[in-house]
Every structure is written in C-alpha cells, then in structure tokens.
C-alpha positions as MATLAB code, in Angstrom:
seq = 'XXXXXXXXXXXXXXXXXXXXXXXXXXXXXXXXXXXXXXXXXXXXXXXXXXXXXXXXXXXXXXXXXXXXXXXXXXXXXXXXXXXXXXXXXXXXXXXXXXXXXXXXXXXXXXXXXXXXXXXXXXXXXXXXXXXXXXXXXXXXXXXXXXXXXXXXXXXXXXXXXXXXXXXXXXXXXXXXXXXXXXXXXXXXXXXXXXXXXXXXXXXXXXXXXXXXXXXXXXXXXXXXXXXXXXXXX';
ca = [
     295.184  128.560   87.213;
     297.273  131.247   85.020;
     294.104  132.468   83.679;
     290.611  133.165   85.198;
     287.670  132.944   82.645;
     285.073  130.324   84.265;
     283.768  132.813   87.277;
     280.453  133.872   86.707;
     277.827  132.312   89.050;
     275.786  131.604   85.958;
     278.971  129.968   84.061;
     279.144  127.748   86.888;
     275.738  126.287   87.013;
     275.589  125.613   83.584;
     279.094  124.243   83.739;
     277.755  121.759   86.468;
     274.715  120.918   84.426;
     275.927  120.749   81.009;
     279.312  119.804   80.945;
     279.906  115.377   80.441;
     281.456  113.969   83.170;
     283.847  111.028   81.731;
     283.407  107.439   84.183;
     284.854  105.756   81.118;
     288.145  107.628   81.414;
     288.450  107.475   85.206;
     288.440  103.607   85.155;
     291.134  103.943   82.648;
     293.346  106.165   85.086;
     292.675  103.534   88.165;
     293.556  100.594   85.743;
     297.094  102.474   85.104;
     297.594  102.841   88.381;
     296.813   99.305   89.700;
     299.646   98.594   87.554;
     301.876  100.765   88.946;
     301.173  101.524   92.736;
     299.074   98.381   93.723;
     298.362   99.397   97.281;
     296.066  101.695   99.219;
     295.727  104.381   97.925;
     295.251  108.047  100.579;
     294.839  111.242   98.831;
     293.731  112.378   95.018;
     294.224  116.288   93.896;
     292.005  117.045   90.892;
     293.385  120.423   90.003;
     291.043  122.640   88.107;
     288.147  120.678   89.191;
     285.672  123.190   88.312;
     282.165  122.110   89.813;
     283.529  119.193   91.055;
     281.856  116.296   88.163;
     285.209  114.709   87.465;
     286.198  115.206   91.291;
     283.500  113.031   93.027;
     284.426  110.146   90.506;
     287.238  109.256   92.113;
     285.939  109.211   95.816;
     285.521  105.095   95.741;
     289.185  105.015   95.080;
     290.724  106.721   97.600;
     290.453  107.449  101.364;
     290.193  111.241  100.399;
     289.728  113.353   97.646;
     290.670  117.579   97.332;
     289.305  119.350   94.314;
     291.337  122.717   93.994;
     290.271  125.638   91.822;
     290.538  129.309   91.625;
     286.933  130.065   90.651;
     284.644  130.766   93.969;
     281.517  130.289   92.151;
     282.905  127.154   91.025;
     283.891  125.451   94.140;
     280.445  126.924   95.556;
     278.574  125.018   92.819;
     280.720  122.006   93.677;
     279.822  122.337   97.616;
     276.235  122.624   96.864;
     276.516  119.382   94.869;
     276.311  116.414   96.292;
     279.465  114.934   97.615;
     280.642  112.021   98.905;
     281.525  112.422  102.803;
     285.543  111.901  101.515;
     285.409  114.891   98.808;
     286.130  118.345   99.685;
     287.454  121.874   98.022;
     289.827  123.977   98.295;
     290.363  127.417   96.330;
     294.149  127.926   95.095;
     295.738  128.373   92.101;
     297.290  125.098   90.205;
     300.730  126.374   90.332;
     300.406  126.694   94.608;
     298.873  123.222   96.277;
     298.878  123.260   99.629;
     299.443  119.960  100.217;
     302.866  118.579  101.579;
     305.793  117.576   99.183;
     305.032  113.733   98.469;
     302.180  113.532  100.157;
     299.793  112.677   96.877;
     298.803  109.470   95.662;
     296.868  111.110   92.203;
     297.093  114.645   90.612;
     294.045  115.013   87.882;
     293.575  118.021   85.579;
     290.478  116.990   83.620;
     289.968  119.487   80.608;
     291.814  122.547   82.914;
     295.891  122.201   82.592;
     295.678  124.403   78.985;
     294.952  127.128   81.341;
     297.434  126.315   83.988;
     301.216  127.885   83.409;
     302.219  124.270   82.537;
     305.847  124.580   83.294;
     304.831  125.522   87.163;
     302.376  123.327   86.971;
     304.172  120.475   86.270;
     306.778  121.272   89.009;
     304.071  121.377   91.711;
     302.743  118.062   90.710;
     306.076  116.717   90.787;
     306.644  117.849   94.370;
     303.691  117.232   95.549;
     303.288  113.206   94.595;
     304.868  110.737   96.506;
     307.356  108.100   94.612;
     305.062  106.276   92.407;
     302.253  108.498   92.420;
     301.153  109.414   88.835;
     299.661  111.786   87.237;
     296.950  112.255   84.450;
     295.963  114.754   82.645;
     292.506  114.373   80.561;
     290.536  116.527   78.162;
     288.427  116.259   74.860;
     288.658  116.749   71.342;
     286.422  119.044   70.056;
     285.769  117.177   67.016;
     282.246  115.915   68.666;
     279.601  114.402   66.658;
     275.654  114.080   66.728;
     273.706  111.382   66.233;
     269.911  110.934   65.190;
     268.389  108.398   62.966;
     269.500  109.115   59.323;
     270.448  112.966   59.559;
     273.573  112.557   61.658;
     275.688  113.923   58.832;
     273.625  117.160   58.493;
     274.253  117.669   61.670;
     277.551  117.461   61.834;
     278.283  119.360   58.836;
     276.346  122.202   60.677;
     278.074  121.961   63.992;
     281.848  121.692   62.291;
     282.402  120.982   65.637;
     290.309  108.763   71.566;
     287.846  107.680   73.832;
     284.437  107.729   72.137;
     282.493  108.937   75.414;
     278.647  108.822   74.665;
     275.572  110.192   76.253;
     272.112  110.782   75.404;
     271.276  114.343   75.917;
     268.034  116.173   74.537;
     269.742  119.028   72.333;
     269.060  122.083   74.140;
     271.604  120.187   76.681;
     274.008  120.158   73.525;
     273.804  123.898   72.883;
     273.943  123.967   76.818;
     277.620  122.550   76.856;
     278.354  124.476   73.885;
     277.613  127.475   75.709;
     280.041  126.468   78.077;
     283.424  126.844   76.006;
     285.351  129.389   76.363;
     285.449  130.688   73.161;
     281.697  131.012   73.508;
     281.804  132.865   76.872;
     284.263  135.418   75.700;
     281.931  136.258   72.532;
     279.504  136.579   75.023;
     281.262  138.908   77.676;
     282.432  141.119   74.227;
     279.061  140.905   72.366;
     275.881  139.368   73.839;
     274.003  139.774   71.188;
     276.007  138.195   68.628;
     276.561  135.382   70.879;
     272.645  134.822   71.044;
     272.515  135.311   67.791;
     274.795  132.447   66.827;
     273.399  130.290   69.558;
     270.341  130.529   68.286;
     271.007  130.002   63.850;
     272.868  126.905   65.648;
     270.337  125.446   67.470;
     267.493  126.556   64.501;
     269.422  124.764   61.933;
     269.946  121.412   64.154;
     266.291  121.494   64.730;
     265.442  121.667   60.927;
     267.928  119.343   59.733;
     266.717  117.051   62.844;
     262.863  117.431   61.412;
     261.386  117.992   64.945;
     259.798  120.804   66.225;
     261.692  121.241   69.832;
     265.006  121.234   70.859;
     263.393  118.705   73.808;
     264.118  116.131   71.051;
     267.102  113.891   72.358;
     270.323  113.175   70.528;
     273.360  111.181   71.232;
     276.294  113.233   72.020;
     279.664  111.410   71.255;
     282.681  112.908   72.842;
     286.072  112.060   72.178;
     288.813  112.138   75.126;
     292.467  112.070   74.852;
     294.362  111.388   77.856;
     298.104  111.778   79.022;
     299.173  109.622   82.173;
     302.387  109.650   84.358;
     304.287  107.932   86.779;
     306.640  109.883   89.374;
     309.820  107.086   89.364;
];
C-alpha cells in the first residue's frame, strides 16, 4: 500500500471488532463471476485485507484464499482470528504480489485501493490474474445513517455522516467504527485530546437525542457500498 496509516496494535483490534464486514457484497462479486468464469475456481488475493473480515468471506469459494497487507499488526490480528484452514496472510505491499503472472482467479481490495498507488496497482492485478479472472474493488459511502424508533433524523443530522448494508450494533460499536477512519486516527496521532473530545460531544449528543441513558442502547447501522468489478479479457 502507497501509504501506511492503519499500524497501531490498538488500530488493529478495533479495526477487527468494529469495522462491518459486507456478505451482501461478496455474493454479488461470486454472482459476476459465475457469469463470467463458470468453473473451479483456485486462488483469491484480497489486497489490503486488513484484519482479514472481508478475507475469510470468500474461503467457501475457492480452493485457497491469500490476504496481503503491509500492516504487521494487521495481519497479526487477522492470524489470531479465526480462519478457515484455506485462508492465510501474507505481508507485501499492493503494488508487489508475489504470486505468479496469471496465476489468480480473484483480486479484492475491499475499502483499501484509495491508499494503493492505483496506477501500479492496477498493473499488478493485471499481471497477476489469469484470462478471465476479474477483479473487484469494494468500499463504502460515508453517507451512513442511524436508525432508532422516531429520532432517526436527529441522529443523522448530528452525525452529518449503493448497497444498503445493515447491522444492528449497540452505539458505542458505532462510535467504535467511527474511531476507525482515518481521518479520526490522524486527529488522534496530532491531538488526543481533541480527538476525545469530539468523540465524546458525538457520542453525548446521540445519546440525548436517542433518550437513553447508555450508549449500550442498540441502533441499526445502515451502510452504503459501492462496488467496481472487472473482467481480465
């Protein structure tokens, strides 16, 4: 990955704890490629797999599955996970996969290839699938929303913060995920203090507008994914 910002052992665990991992969106990339490589299928590279959510979805898909990052403490978290017998790391940088030209059935960068230098990026997924291999690249909008009985307006007009992915979540595990953007962890590495601070107005507010007295008190998180898929002719 061009640039290095998710290292922190910390960053990690909350990045495996937190962060929604999107079934919905895998079974959209295995319907697109029934369509266009309807065979077995060997080997998936999800580049930028971070702590390895997104990675272990695809293991009932292929015969094997690589998650490559440059982040130690993430592919540590992912290792500690648990993992499908078929998944396994390895720590390079997106631009440099060690895997043999045409030799890939599936290259996946799920909300990572903004960081990647795209242009050598997009070479080294190119060499590395075989004819017919595709390639999809996933993230989410960050126009999320909250909902909760009749106050899911006030909400979202206090967070300002496709595929409508939803999960129930209790809303400390919303500030959790929050925590986890970048923006938020460089605010935090420059001032800690200020990034407490706004952490905590945030989660004050959503608790008042919410009417409950904990931020125990569970909400439905509704994420929405954009996707961009490819096939190598």
């Amino acid at each position: 990955m061009a640039l290095r910002l998710f290292e922190g052992n910390d960053h990690a665990a909350a990045y495996l704890q937190y962060r929604v991992s999107p079934h919905e969106l895998i079974c959209r990339i295995m319907d697109y490629m029934e369509t266009m490589m309807p065979k077995q299928l060997d080997l998936a590279v999800d580049v930028g797999c971070g702590s390895g959510q997104g990675t272990i979805l695809l293991a009932p898909y292929f015969t094997k599955v690589v998650g490559t990052d440059v982040s130690p403490a993430q592919l540590k978290m992912a290792v500690a996970n648990s993992i499908p017998p078929n998944v396994s790391y390895r720590q390079c940088p997106a631009e440099e996969l060690p895997f043999a030209s045409g030799e890939v059935d599936l290259v996946t960068a799920m909300t990572a290839a903004h960081w990647f230098d795209r242009q050598k990026f997009l070479l080294e997924a190119d060499r590395v699938l075989r004819p017919g291999g595709c390639l999809a690249l996933l993230s989410y909008s960050m126009d999320m929303e909250l909902e909760y009985g009749d106050v899911s307006n006030a909400l979202n007009d206090i967070c300002k913060e496709c595929l409508r992915v939803k999960r129930i979540t209790p809303l400390s595990g919303y500030i959790g995920m929050v925590e986890t953007f970048s923006s938020y962890q460089i605010l935090q590495q420059k001032d800690p203090a200020a990034a407490e601070r706004l952490s905590n107005e945030a989660r004050t507010r959503l608790i008042a507008a919410m009417k409950v007295s904990s931020p125990d008190a569970e909400v439905t998180v509704v994420v929405k994914y954009f996707y961009w898929l490819a096939c190598k002719p």
